[in-house]
N, C-alpha and C positions, 0 to 999 in steps of 0.2 A: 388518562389517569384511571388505573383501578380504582373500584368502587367497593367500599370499604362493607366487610362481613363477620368480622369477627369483632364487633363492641365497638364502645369507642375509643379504644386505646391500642389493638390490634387489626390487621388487616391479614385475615385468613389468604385473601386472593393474592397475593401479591407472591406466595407459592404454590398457589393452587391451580392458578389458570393456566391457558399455556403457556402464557408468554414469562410469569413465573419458574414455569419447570423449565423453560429454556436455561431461566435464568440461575438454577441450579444447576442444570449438567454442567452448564458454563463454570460454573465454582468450582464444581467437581470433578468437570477435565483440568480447567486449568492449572489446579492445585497437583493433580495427578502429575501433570506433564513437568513442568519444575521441579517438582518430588523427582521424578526420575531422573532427571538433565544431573541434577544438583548432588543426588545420593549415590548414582557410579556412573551414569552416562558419561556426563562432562563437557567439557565447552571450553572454546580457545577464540582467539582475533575477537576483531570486529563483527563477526559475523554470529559465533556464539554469544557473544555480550547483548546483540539487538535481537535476538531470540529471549533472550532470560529476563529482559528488560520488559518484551512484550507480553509472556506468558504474566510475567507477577504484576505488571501495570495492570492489565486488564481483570487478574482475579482481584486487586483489592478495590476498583472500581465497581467490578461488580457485588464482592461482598456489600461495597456502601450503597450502592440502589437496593439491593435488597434487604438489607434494614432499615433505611429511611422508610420505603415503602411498606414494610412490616409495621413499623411503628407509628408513620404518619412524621416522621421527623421532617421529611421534605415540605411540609406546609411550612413548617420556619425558616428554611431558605428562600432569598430574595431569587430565585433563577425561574424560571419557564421548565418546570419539572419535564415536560414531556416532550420538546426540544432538546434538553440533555439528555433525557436516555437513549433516546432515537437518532441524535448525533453520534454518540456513544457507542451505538449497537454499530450504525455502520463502519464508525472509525475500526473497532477493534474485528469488525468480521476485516477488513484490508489487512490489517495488522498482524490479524491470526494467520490468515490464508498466505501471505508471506514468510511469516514466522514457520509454518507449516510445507513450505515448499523448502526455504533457504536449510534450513537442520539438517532434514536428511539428506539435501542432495551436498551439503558440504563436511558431514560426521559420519553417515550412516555406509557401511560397505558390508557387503555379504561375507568376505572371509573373518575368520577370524586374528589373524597376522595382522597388522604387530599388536593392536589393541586386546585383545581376546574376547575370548566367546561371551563371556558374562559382560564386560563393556559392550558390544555390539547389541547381546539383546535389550538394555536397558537403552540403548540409543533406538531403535528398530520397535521397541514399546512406546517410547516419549513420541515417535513421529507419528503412531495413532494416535496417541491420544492428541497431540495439536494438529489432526486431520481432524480429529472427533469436534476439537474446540472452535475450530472455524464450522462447521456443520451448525453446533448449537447459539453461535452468534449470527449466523447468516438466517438461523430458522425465527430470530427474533427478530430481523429487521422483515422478515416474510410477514410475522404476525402483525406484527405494528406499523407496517407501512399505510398510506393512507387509496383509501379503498375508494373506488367513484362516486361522487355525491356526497362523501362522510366529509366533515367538520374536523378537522383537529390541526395538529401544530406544524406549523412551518416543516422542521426539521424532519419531518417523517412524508411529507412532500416529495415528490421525483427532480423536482428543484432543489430542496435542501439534499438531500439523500447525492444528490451530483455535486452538490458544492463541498462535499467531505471527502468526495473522491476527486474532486480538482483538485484539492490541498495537498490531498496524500503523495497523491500525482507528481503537485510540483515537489514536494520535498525530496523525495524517488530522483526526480531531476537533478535538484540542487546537491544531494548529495555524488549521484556518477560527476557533475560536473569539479568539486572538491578531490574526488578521486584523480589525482593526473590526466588533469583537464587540458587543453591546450585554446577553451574557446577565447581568452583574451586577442591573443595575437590574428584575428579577424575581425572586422566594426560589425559584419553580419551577424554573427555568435555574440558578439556582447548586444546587440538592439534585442535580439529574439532572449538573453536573459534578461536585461531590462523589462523586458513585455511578460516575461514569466514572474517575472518579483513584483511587478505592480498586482497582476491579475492575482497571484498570491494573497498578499497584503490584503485587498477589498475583499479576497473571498473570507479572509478570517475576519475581516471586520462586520461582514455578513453572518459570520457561524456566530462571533460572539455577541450582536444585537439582540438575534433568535433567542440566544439560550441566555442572557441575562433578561428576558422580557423587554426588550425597549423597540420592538417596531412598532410600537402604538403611539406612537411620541405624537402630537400636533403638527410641529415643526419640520418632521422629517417623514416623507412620502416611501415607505419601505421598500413595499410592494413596487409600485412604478420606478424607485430607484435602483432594483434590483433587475427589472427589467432593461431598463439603460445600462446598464454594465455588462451585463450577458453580451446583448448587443453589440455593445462596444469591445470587451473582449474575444470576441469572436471575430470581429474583423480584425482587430489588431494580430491575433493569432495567426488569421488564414495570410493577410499580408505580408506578417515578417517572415514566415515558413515559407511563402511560395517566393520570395526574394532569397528567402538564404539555397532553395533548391536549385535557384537559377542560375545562382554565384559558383554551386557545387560543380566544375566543370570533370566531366567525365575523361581522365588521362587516361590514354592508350600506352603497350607498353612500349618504351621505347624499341626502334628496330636493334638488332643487334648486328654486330660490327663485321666488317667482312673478315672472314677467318680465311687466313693463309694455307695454300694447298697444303695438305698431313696435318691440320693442326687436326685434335680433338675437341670437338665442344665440350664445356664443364658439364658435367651429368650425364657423358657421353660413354659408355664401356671402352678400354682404350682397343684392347684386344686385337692388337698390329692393324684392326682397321682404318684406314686414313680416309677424309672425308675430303669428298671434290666436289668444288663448287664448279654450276655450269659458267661459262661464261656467255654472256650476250650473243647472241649468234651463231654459237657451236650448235653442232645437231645432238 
């Protein structure tokens, strides 16, 4: 948590430092880049819709860290302030850097046909600027990751900071699978998604203990429980993955069929040349 410089009613640092000025470029790519998608670029399917969703998800989250943190409004939330931002940072640098890859490689094209030149360049500006916005989200999780020896919260840990990318992970997963999936119809493919949706589940019940403050319970051993699941998901993974690779048998192609003296094989130029098989024996 910044430490407060500007009175008691304002927090200078909280745009001052760096991890503040991250957190402005961050406003001000990501407003940038929606600005532009939305005023001539434009966006179609599924794939522009979870680009437009990511860009303006992530600027109004970050608008609200940055004036909570401005104002100090975050002491009146019940949460683990510095587990959410640092969940946060890592979630939307995956988010960005996807959002940042997926645009251009499915909107942006160097001609100007059929879209035209003015569509192109506002498509071919937005994919900087959400190249720029993954940069200024990845440079926060750089700032506030936890340094050797330092003291601070779960969430900004190489432990926590991995369990935001196993999430992301499996959702990545779970959604190709939704796309004309076929894993039902094998008992391998459904145990390795069972093993994905459990390891899922515990990991969010791990993100959200973090960032609501509750690993300090009496009752409940965080730390060492979180150790036994790693664990345990880790075998369970290496398990079912090296069973479903075993199952995977490798099919050769089939031989193909003996062709009759002058046939031409399909893909074959016909060009009166006829094709003689030797037979057993002949010279």
């Amino acid at each position: 948590m910044m430490e407060s410089t500007g009175g008691p009613y304002l927090n200078t640092a909280a745009v001052t430092s760096p991890v503040g000025i991250a957190r402005l470029l961050q406003m001000t790519f990501g407003c940038t880049t929606f600005s532009l998608v939305a005023h001539q670029g434009g966006f179609s399917a599924a794939y522009g819709t979870f680009c437009m969703f990511v860009w303006t998800f992530c600027f109004a989250i970050t608008v609200f860290i940055i004036t909570c943190e401005f104002t100090h409004l975050h002491s009146c939330l019940s949460i683990s302030w510095g587990n959410f931002t640092a969940a946060f940072a890592m979630l939307a640098t995956l988010m960005s850097v996807t959002a940042a890859v997926i645009y251009p490689l499915y909107f942006v094209q160097l001609g100007c046909y059929p879209i035209g030149c003015e569509v192109r360049d506002f498509r071919i500006a937005a994919s900087v600027f959400a190249g720029l916005l993954f940069i200024a989200y990845a440079a926060e999780v750089f700032f506030t990751r936890a340094k050797p020896g330092q003291v601070t919260s779960y969430m900004a840990t190489v432990s926590g900071l991995l369990k935001i990318v196993q999430a992301f992970v499996a959702c990545i997963i779970f959604g190709a699978l939704v796309n004309d999936s076929q894993y039902s119809k094998h008992v391998a493919t459904q145990w390795c998604v069972a093993v994905y949706s459990f390891c899922f589940v515990v990991t969010v019940v791990v993100v959200a203990f973090s960032v609501t403050g509750r690993t300090a319970l009496p009752w409940f051993p965080f730390e060492r429980s979180v150790v036994v699941y790693t664990l345990g998901a880790v075998l369970l993974c290496r398990r079912h993955l090296a069973g479903l690779l075993l199952r995977q048998q490798v099919r050769l192609p089939a031989a193909p069929r003996r062709l009759r003296q002058g046939q031409v094989p399909l893909g074959q130029p016909a060009g009166g040349r006829h094709l003689h098989l030797r037979q057993p024996g002949q010279a």
